[in-house]
Gaussian input, Z-matrix of N, CA and C with variables (Angstrom, degrees):
# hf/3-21g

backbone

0 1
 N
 C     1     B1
 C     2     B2     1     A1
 N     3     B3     2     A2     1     D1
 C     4     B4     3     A3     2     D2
 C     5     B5     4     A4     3     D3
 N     6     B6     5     A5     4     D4
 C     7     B7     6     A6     5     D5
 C     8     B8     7     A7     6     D6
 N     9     B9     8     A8     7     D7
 C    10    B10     9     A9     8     D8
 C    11    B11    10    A10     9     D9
 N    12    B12    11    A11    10    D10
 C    13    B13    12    A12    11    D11
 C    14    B14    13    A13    12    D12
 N    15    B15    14    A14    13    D13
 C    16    B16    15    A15    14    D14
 C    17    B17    16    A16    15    D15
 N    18    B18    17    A17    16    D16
 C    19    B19    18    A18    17    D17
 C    20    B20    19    A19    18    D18
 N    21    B21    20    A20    19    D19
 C    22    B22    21    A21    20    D20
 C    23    B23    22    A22    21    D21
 N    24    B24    23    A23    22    D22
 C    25    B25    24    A24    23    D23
 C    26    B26    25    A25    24    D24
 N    27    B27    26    A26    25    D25
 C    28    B28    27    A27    26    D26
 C    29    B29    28    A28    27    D27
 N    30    B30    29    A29    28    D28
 C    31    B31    30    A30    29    D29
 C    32    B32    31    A31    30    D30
 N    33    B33    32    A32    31    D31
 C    34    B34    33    A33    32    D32
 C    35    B35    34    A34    33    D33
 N    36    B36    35    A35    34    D34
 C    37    B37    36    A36    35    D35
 C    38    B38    37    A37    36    D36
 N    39    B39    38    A38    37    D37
 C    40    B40    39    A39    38    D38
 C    41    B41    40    A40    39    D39
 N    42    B42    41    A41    40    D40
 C    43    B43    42    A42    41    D41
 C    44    B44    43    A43    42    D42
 N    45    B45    44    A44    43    D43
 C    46    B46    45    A45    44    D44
 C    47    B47    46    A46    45    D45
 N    48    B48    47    A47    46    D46
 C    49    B49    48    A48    47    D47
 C    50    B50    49    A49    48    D48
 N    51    B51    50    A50    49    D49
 C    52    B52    51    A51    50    D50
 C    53    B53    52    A52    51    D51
 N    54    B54    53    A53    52    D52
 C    55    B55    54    A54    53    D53
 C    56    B56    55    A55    54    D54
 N    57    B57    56    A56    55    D55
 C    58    B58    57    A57    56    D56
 C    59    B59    58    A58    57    D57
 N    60    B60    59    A59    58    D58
 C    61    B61    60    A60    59    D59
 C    62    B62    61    A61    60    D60
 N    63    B63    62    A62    61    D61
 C    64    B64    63    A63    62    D62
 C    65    B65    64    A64    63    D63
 N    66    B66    65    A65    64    D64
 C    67    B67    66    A66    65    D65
 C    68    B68    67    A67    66    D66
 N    69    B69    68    A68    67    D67
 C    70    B70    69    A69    68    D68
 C    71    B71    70    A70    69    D69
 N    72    B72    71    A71    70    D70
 C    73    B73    72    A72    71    D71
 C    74    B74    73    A73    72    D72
 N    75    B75    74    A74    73    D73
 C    76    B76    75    A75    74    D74
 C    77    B77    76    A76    75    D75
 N    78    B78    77    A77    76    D76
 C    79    B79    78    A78    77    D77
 C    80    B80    79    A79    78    D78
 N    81    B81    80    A80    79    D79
 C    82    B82    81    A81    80    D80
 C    83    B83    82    A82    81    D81
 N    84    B84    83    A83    82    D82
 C    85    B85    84    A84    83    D83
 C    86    B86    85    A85    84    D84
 N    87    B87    86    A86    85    D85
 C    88    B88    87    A87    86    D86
 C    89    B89    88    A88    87    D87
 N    90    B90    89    A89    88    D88
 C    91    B91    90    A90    89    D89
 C    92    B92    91    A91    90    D90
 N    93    B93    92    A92    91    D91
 C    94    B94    93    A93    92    D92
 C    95    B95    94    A94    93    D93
 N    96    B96    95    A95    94    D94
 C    97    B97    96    A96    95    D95
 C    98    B98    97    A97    96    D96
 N    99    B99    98    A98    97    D97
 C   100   B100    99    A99    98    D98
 C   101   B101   100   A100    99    D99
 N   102   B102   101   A101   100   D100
 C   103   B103   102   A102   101   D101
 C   104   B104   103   A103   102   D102
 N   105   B105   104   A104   103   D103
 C   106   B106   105   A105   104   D104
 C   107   B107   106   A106   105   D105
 N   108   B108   107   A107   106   D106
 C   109   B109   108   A108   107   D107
 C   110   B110   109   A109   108   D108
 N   111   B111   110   A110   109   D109
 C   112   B112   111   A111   110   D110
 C   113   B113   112   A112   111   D111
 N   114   B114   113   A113   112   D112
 C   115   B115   114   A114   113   D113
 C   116   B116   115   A115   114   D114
 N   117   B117   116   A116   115   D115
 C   118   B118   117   A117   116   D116
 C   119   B119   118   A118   117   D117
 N   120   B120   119   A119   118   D118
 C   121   B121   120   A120   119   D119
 C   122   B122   121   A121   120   D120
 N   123   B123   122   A122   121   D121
 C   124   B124   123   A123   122   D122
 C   125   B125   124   A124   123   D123
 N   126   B126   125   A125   124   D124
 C   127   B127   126   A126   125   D125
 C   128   B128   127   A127   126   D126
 N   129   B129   128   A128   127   D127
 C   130   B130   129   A129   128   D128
 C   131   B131   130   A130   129   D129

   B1=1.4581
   B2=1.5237
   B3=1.4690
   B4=1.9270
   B5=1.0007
   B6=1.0938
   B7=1.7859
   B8=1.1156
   B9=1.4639
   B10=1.7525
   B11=1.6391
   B12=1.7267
   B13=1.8400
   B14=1.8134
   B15=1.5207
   B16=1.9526
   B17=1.6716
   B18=0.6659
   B19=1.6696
   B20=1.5217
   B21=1.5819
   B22=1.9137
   B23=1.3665
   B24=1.6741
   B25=1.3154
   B26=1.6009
   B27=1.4455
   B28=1.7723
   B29=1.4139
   B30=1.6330
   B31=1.6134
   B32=1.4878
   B33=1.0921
   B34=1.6900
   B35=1.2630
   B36=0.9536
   B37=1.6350
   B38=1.4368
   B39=1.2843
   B40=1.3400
   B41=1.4583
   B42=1.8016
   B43=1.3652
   B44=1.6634
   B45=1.4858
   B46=2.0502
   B47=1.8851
   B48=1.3899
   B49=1.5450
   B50=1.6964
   B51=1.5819
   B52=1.5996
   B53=1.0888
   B54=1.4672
   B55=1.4458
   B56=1.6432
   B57=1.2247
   B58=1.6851
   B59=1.5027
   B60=1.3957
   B61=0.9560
   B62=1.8276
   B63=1.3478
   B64=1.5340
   B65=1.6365
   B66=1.1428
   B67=1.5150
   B68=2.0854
   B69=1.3017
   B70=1.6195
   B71=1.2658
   B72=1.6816
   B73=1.6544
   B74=1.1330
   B75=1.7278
   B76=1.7539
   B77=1.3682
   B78=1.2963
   B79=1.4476
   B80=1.7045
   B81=1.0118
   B82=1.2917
   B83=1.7301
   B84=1.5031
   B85=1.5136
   B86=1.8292
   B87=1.0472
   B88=2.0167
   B89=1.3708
   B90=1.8193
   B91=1.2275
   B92=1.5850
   B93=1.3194
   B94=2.0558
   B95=1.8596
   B96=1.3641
   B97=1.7449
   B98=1.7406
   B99=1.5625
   B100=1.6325
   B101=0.7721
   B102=1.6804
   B103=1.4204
   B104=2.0815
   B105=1.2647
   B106=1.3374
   B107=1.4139
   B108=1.8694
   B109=1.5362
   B110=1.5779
   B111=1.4470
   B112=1.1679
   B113=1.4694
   B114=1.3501
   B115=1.2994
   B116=1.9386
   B117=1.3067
   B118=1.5194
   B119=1.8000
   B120=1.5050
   B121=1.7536
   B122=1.2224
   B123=1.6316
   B124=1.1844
   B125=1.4861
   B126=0.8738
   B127=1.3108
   B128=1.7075
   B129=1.9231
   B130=1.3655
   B131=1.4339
   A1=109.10
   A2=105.22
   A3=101.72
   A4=100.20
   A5=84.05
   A6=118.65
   A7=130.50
   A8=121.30
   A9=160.79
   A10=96.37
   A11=96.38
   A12=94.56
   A13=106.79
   A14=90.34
   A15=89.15
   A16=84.57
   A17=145.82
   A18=137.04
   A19=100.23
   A20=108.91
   A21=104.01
   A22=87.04
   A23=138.35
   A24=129.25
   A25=130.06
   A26=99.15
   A27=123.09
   A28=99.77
   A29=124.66
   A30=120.50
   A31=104.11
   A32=100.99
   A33=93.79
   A34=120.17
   A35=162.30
   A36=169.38
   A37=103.87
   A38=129.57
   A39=145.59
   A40=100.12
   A41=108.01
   A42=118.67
   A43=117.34
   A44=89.86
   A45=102.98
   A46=97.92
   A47=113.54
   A48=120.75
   A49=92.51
   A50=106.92
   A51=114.46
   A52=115.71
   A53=125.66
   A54=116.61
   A55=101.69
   A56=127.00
   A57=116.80
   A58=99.24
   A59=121.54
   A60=117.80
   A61=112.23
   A62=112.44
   A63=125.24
   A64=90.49
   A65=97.96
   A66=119.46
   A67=102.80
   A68=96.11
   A69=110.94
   A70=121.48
   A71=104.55
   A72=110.35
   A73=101.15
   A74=117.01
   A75=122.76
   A76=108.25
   A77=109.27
   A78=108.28
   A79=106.87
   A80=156.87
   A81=160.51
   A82=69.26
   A83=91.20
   A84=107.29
   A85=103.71
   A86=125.38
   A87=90.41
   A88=115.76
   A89=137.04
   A90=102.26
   A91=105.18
   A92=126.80
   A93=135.55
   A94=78.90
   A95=112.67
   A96=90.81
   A97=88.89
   A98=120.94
   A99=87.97
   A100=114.39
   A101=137.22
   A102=147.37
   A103=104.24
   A104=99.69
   A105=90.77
   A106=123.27
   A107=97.47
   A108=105.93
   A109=99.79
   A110=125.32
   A111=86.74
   A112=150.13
   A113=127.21
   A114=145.44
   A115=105.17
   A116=114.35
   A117=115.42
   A118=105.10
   A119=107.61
   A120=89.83
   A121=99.11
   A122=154.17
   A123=142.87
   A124=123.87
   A125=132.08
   A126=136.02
   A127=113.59
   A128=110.90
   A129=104.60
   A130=106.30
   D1=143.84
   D2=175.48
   D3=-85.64
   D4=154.89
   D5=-179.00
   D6=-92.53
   D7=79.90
   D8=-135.85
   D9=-84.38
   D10=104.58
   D11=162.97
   D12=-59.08
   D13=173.86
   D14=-178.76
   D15=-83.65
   D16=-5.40
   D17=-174.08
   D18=-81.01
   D19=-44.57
   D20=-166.61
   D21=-75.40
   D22=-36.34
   D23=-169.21
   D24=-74.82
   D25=-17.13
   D26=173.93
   D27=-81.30
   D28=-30.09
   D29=176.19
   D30=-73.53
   D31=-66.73
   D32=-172.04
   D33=-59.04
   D34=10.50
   D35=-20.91
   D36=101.79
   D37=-36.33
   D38=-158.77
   D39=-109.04
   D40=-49.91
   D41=171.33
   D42=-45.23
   D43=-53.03
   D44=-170.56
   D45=-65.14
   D46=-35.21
   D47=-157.26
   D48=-57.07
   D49=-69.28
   D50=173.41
   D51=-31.47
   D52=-60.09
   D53=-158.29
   D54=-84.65
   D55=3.44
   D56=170.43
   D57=-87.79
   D58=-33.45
   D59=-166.13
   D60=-89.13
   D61=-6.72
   D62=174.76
   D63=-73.49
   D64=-54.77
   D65=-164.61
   D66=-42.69
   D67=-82.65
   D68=157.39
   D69=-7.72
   D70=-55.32
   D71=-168.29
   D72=-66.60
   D73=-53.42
   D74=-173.90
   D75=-39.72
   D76=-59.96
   D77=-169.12
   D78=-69.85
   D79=8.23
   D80=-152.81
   D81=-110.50
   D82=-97.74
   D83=-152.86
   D84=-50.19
   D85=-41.34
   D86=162.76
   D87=-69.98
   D88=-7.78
   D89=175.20
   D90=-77.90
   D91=-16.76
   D92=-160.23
   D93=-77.50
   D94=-39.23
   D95=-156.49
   D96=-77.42
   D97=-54.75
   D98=177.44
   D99=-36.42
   D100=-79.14
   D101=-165.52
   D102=-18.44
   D103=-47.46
   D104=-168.87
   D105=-79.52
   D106=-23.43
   D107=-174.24
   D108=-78.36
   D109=-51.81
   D110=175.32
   D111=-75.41
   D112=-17.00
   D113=134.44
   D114=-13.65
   D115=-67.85
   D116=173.08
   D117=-46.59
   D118=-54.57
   D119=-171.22
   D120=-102.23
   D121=59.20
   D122=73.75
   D123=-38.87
   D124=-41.24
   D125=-169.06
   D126=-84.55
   D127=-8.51
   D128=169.78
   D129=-74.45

């Protein structure tokens, strides 16, 4: 295994942080659009 300054290891750490949190958003915003679609066809 290479042998990781704390600088390359504070990036990638930062790298993984973003993409859970890209990740997070996706799923937010399709659970609000179910949330909304069904709310719309209750209301037919």
């Amino acid at each position: 295994m290479d042998n990781l300054s704390s600088e390359d290891i504070q990036l990638r750490a930062h790298q993984i942080t973003d993409e859970s949190l890209e990740s997070t958003r996706r799923i937010l915003g399709l659970a609000i659009e179910y949330w909304n679609m069904t709310g719309k066809m209750n209301s037919l």
